[in-house]
C-alpha positions in Angstrom: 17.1 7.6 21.8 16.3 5.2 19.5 17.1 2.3 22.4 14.2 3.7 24.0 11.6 4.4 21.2 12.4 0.4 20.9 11.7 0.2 24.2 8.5 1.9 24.1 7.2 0.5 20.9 7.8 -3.2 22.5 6.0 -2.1 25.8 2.9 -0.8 23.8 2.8 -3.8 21.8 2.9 -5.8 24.6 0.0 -4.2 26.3 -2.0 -4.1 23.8 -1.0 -7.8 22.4 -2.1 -9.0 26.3 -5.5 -6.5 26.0 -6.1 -8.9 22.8 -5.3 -11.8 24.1 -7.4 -11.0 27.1 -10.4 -10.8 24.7 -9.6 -14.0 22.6 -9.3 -16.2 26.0 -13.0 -14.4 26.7 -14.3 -15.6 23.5 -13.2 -18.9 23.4 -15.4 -21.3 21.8 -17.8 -18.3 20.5 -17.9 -17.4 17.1 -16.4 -13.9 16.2 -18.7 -10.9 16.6 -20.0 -9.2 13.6 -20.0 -5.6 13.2 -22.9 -3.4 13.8 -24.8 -2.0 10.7 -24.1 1.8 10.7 -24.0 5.0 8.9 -21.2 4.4 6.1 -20.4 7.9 6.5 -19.2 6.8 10.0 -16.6 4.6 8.9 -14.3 7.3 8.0 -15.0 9.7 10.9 -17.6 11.4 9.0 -14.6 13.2 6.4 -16.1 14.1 2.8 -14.3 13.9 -0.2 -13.1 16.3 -1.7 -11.8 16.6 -5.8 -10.8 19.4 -8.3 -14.8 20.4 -9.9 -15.2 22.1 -13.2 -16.7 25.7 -13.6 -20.1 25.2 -12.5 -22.9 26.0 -15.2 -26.6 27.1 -14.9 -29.0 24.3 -15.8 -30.8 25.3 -18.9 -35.2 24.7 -18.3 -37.2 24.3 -21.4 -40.8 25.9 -21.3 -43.3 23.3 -21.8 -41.5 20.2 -21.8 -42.1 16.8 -20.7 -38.3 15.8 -21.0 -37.0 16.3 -17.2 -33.1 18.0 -17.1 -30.8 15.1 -16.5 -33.2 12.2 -17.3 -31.9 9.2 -19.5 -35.5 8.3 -20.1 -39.2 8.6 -19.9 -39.6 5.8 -17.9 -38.3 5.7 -13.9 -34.8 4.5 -14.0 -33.8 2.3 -11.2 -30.0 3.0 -11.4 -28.8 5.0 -8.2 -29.0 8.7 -8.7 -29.5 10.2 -5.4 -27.5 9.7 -1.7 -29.1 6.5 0.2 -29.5 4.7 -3.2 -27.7 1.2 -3.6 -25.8 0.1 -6.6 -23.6 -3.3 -7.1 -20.0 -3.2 -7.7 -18.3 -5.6 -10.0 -14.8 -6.4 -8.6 -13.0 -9.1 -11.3 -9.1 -8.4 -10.5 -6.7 -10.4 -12.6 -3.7 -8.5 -12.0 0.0 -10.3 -13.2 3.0 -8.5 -12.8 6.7 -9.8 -14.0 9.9 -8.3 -13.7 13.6 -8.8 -13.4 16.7 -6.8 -13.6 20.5 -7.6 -13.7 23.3 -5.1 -12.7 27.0 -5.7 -12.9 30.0 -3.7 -12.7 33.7 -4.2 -12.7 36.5 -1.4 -12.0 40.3 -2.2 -11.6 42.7 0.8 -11.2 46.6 0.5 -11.0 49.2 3.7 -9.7 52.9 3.2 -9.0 55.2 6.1 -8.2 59.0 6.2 -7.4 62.0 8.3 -5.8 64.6 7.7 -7.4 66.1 10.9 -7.7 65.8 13.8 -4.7 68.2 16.5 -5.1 70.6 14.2 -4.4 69.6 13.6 -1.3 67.5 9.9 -1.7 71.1 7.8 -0.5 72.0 9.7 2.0 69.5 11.7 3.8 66.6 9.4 3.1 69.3 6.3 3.9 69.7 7.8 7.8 65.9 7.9 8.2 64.4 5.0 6.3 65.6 1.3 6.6 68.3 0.4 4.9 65.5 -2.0 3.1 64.0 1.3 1.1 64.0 1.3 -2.4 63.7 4.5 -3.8 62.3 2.9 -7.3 59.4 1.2 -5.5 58.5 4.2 -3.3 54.5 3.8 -3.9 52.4 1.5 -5.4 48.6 1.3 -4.9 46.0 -0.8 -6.5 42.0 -1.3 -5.9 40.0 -3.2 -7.5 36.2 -3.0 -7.3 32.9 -5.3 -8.3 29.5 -5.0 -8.1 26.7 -7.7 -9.1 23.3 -7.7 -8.3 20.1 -9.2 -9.7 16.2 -8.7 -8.6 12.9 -10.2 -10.0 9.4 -9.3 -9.1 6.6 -12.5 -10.1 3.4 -11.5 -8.9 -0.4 -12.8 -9.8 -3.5 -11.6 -8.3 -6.8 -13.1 -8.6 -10.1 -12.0 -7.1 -13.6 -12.4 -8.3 -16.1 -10.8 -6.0 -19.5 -8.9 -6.1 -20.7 -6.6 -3.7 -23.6 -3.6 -3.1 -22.9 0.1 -1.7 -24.7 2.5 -0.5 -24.1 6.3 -1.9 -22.9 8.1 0.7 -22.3 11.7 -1.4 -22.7 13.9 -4.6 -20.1 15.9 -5.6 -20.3 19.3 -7.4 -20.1 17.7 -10.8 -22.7 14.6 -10.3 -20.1 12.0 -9.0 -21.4 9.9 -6.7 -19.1 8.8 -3.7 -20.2 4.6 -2.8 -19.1 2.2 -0.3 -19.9 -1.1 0.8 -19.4 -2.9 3.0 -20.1 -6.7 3.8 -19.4 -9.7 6.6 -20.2 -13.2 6.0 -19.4 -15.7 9.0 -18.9 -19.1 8.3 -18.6 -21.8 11.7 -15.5 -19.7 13.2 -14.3 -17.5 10.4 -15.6 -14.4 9.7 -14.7 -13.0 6.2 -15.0 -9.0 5.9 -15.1 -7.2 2.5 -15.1 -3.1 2.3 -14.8 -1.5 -0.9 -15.4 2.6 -1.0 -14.6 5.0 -4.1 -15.5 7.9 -6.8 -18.1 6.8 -9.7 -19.8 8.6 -12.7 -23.5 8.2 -13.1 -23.0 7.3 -16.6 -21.2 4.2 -16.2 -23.7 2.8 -14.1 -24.9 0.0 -16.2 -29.0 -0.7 -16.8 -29.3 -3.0 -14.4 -27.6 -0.7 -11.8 -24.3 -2.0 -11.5 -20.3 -0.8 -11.7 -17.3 -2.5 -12.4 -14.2 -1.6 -10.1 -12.1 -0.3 -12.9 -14.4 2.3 -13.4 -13.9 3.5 -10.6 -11.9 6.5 -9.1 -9.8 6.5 -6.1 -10.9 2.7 -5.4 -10.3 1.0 -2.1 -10.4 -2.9 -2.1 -10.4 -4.5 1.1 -10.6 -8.3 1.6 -9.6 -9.6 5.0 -10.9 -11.6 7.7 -11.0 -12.8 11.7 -11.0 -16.0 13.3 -9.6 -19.0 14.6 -7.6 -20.4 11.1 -6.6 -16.1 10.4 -5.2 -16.4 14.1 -3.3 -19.6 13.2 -2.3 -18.1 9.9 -0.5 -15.0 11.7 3.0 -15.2 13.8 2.8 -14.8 17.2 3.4 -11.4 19.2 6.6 -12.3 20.8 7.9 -13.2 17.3 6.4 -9.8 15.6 8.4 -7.6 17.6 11.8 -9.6 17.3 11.2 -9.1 13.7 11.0 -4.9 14.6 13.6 -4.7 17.1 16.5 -6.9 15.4 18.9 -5.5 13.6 19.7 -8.7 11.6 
C-alpha cells in the first residue's frame, strides 16, 4: 500500500514537474510574469476571519455635541479606519535563537544462577540428559549492559528589514481591522514577491498611518521569489523525489 502511494506521489510529481518544465522551456529568455492586481479578499478564496468578540455594547450619543463617537480628534485623521483604506506595515525581524542539549545514560546489570542441588537428582538424571560438560554450579549466567549518548544544538539568526502597504480588507465586531499586502518587484530576470496579511488594532496605528509587525495578531510573513538564480538555487525534480522515496 504504501509501495503504491510512492508510486503515485512520484507519477504526480512527475507530471506536474514536466507541466512546469513545459512552461519554463516557453518562457525562455522572457522575464517572469507578474501577478495581476486583484481583490485581496481573493487571495484566500474569499474566507473571513473569524476571532472570539467581547459582549457587544450600545454606543452612547451625546445631545448637542461636536465631539464625533470614536474620533481621536477634531481634525480629519488620515490613519486607516474604514475597509479599502491603506496603511504601511513595519516589518524589522531580528530573530536569534540558541540552543543545545546533552543526554547520556549508562546501565550495566549482572544475574547468575546455579543447580547445584535437585532432589538429588542433578548427577544422575540431569547427567543422562545433559553433556557430561554441565556444571550444575554455572547453570545460568546473564549480563546486559546498556548506553545511551546523544547531543543536539539549534543556532539560528534571522534578519529582515522590510516595509510594505496593505489594504484593509475587513472590520471585525470589536474595531480590528483585518490588512494584507501584497507586493512584486522584478529586477532583469528575478522577480521578488512579498505578502504579508494579519489582525491590527486601530490604536496602534501610528500618526503617520503606519504598523509595526509585532503588533500584529495572527501575522503572516511571506518573502520569496521566481526566476532564473531561484531556479538555480533549488534541486532538481529527479533529485526531490529520491529525497521522498528513499528510505536512507
Amino acid at each position: 500500500m504504501r509501495n503504491a502511494k510512492a508510486i503515485a506521489a512520484a507519477t504526480l510529481t512527475l507530471l506536474l514537474g514536466a507541466c512546469s518544465t513545459i512552461d519554463k522551456l516557453n518562457a525562455v529568455g522572457q522575464a517572469p510574469d507578474m501577478t495581476p492586481i486583484i481583490d485581496p479578499r481573493d487571495r484566500n478564496g474569499g474566507r473571513q476571519v473569524t476571532m472570539p468578540m467581547p459582549r457587544q455594547e450600545q454606543p452612547h450619543y451625546q445631545a448637542n455635541s461636536l465631539w464625533a463617537a470614536g474620533a481621536r480628534s477634531f481634525f480629519k485623521d488620515q490613519r486607516a479606519t474604514k475597509i479599502g483604506d491603506i496603511v504601511t506595515v513595519l516589518i524589522d525581524i531580528s530573530d536569534k535563537a540558541e540552543m543545545s542539549n546533552q543526554t547520556s545514560r549508562s546501565r550495566t546489570s549482572d544475574e547468575t544462577a546455579n543447580i547445584t542441588n535437585l532432589f538429588g537428582l542433578e548427577s544422575s538424571a540431569l547427567g543422562t540428559i545433559l553433556p557430561s560438560a554441565y556444571n550444575p554450579a554455572e547453570a545460568l549466567n546473564l549480563g546486559s549492559e546498556s548506553t545511551t549518548d546523544g547531543q543536539g544544538s539549534v543556532n539560528r539568526k534571522e534578519k529582515m528589514e522590510l516595509t510594505l502597504a496593505a489594504v484593509v480588507t475587513q472590520i471585525l465586531p470589536n474595531g480590528n481591522m483585518v490588512i494584507e499586502g501584497h507586493q512584486e518587484v522584478r529586477v532583469n530576470f528575478e522577480l521578488r514577491d512579498l505578502a504579508v496579511s494579519g489582525i491590527v488594532r486601530p490604536e496602534d496605528i501610528s500618526a503617520t498611518n503606519e504598523v509595526k509587525h509585532t503588533q500584529m495578531a495572527e501575522a503572516r510573513i511571506s518573502y520569496g521569489g521566481r526566476g532564473q538564480i531561484t531556479d538555480v538555487q533549488q534541486p532538481r525534480y529527479g533529485q526531490q523525489i529520491v529525497d521522498i522515496i528513499s528510505p536512507f
